[in-house]
N, C-alpha and C positions, 0 to 999 in steps of 0.2 A: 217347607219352612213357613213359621207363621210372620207374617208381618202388622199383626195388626197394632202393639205397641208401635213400630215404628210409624203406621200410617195416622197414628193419634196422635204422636209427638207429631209430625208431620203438618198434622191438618190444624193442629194449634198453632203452630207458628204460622201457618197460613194464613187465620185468624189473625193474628197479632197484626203480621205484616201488611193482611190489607187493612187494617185500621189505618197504620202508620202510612202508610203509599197514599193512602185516600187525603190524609189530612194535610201531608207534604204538598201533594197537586191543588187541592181547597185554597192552602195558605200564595201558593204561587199565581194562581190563578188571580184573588183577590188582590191580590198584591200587585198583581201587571195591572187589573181593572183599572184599581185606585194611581196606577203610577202614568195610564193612557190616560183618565180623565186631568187629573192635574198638569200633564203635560210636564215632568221630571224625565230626567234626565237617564240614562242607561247607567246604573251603578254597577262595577263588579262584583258588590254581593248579589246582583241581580242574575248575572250569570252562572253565581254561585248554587243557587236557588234552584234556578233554572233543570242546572246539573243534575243536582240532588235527586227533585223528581223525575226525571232521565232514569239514573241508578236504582232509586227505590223501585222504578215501575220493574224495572227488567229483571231484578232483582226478584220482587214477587211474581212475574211469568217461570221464571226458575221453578221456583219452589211449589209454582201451582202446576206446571208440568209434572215434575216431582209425584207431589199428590195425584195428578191423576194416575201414573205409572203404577201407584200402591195403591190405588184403590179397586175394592173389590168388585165395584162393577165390572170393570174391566173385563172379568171374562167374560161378560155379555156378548162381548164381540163375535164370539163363536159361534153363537145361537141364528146368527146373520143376521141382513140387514133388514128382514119386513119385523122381524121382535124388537127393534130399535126403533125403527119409524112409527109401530102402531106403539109403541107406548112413552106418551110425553114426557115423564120423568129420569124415563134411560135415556130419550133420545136428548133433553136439556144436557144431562150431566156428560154424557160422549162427546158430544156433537157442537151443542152451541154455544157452553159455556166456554169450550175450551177456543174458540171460535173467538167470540167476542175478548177475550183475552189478550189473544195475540193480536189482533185486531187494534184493541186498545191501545197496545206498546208498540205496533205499527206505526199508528197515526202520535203517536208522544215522541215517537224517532224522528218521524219526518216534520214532526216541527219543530224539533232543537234542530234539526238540520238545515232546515229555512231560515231558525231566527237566528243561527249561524253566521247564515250569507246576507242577512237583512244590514242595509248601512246605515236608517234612519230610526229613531227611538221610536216612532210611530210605530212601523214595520214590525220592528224589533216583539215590543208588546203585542201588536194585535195579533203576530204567527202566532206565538206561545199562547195569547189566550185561546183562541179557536182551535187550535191543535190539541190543546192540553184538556180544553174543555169538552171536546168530543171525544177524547182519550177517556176521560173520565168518565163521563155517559158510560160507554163500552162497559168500562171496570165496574160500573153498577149492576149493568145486564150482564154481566160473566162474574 
């Protein structure tokens, strides 16, 4: 069976979504920044926010697992593991992107899960930013 319509529809919305993911995390980020310097107050759209980039992130680890499962590198794998290690290009798209990825939505989990438990608005903002913000990084490199 060919897949390769579906791995383009696929890798388009991949595209799309990390636009969207990326801008979601951008706007929350900047948003805590600006709301830890003025010292405001923890709003529920802040949590709402919060959320959102949560769902978005996890939402495009999905789709980019997804994609890697149809893509055609993939039977690279069979060639073993020194034709993946000697050549940089296989080994980013196998290895590290998928790497940094989960990675990314690792550390975006465990800082909603922090600013969660956080009882002060200080707390509150500074998990999400440093969490969301290294999250991000990740999402750059993968």
């Amino acid at each position: 069976m060919d897949y390769t319509l579906i791995y383009t529809w696929v890798f388009q919305l991949h595209s799309f979504w990390k636009i969207v993911t990326l801008t979601v995390l951008f706007y929350t980020i900047f948003r805590f920044i600006f709301s830890l310097l003025k010292n405001l107050n923890f709003k529920p759209l802040d949590l709402r926010i919060t959320l959102f980039g949560l769902i978005f992130s996890n939402i495009y680890l999905s789709i980019k697992l997804i994609l890697y499962l149809l893509s055609p590198k993939l039977k690279l794998w069979s060639n073993g593991f020194n034709e993946i290690f000697n050549n940089n290009d296989v080994f980013y798209l196998l290895i590290e992107s998928p790497f940094y990825n989960i990675f990314a939505v690792l550390l975006i989990n465990i800082g909603w899960s922090l600013f969660k438990k956080a009882t002060s608005n200080k707390k509150r903002f500074s998990r999400v930013i440093l969490f969301y913000t290294i999250g991000l990084l990740f999402l750059f490199l993968g």
